[in-house]
N, C-alpha and C positions, 0 to 999 in steps of 0.2 A: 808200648804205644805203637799204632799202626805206623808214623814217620820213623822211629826205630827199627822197627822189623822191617821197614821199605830199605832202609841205606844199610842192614845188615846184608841183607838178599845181593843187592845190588856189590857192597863190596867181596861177597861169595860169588859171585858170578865174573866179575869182572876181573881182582885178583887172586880168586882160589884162597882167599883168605879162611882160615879156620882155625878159631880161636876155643878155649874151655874154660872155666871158673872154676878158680882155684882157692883157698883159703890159706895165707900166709901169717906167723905171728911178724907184727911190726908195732914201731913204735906211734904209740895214741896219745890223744890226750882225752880225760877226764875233766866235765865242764859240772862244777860241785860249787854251793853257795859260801863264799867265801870266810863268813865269820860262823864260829861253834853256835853260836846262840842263834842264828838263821834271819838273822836281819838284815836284810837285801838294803842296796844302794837307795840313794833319793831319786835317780834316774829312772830306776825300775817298779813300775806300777799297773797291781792289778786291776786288767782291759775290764770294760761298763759296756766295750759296743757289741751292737747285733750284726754281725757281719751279712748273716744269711739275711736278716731283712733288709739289707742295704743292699741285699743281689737281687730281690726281688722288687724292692722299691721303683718307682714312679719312671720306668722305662729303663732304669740301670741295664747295661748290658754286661756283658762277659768283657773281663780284665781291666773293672773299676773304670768300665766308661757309663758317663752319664748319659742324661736323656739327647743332648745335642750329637753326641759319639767321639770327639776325640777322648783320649786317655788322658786321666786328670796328670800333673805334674806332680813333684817332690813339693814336701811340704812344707813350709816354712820353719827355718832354723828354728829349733826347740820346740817342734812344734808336730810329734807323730802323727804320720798318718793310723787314721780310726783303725781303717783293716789291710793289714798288708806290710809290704816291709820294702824299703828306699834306699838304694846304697849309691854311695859315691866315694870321690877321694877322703878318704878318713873321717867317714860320718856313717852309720847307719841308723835310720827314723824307723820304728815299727811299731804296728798297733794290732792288738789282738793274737799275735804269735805264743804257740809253744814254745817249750826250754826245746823242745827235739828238734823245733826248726830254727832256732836259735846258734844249736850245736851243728847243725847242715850246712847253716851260713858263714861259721867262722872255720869251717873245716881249711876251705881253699884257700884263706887266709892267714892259716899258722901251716899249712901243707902237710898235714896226717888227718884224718880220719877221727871224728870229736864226737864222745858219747854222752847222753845226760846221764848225769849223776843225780842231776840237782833235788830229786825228789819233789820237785816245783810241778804241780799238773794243773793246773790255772792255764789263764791267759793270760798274756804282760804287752802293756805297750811301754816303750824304751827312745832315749833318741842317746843315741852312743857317737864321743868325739875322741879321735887320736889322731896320731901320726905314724900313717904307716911307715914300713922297714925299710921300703924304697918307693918313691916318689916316681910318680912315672914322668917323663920329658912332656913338657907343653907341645901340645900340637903349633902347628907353623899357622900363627896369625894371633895364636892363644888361647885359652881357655873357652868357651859357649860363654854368652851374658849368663849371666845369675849364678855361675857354678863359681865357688871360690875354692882355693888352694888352702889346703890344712896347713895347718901353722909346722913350721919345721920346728918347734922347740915344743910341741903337746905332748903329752904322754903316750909309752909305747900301748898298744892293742892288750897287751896282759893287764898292765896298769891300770886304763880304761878301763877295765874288765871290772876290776875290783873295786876302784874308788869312784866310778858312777854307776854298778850295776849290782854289787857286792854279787860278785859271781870270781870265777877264779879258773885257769886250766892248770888241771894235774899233770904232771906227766903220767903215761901208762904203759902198758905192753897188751896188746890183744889182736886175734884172730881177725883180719880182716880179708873181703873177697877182693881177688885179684884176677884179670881175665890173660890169660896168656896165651900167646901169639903160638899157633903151633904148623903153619901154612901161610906162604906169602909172597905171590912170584909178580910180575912182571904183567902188565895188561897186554894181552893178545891187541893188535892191529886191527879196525873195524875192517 
């Protein structure tokens, strides 16, 4: 995208940065439907909406803003949004998602690299609850109104994975792109 290649430019010019992509074996996980007999969670159900006619709808604009323009909010506990995907402290809301964007979103979350197995090529809307591995510090004064704090006794992200979405991560080993640093000095004085 053109703001990529703008701050690539930029940090080549600025620090002499130069970098190549490289392909390393590291450790992955495999995101595969968790029972042999292929019956997914009660959580997880195949999406009914038209996303595309909901982009083109009655003034909708680009990034799920309606006709008045601000950006609509998260959706109500238990309650997906139609097209899109929601995240916060130990809750993800989605509607209309791929397994492959599924596997994108949980990637930074288990930290390797998360490939679909699932053989799942549908759409799914999902609202997923856990407790992540580390809780982040309350901001000074507390949390926003309407945001609540995951319960510190829910089940971990793997768990959640399985007994609300019947999905499951593998462990794996595979081939992943890595960009390596091969230039990188010191920015010259304007």
């Amino acid at each position: 995208d053109i703001v990529s290649a703008m701050l690539q430019s930029l940090l080549a010019d600025r620090f002499s940065l130069r970098i190549r992509r490289d392909r390393r074996e590291m450790d992955t996980y495999d995101l595969v439907v968790a029972r042999g007999d292929g019956k997914l969670g009660d959580r997880l159900i195949v999406s009914t909406a038209d996303c595309a006619a909901r982009g083109r709808g009655a003034g909708a604009g680009a990034r799920g803003r309606g006709p008045s323009g601000p950006p609509r909010g998260p959706p109500a506990a238990g309650a997906p949004p139609p097209c899109g995907m929601f995240m916060g402290l130990g809750r993800v809301s989605a509607g209309n998602v791929t397994m492959a964007e599924v596997a994108r979103m949980l990637a930074p979350r288990v930290n390797r690299i998360v490939e679909d197995k699932t053989g799942l090529t549908g759409r799914y809307q999902f609202e997923l609850e856990f407790t992540p591995d580390q809780l982040p510090n309350a901001p000074p004064g507390g949390l926003p109104p309407g945001i609540e704090p995951p319960p510190s006794d829910g089940p971990s992200l793997f768990t959640a994975l399985q007994e609300q979405l019947g999905l499951k991560l593998e462990s794996a080993r595979g081939a992943v792109e890595v960009i390596v640093i091969e230039q990188l000095e010191r920015p010259t004085e304007d």
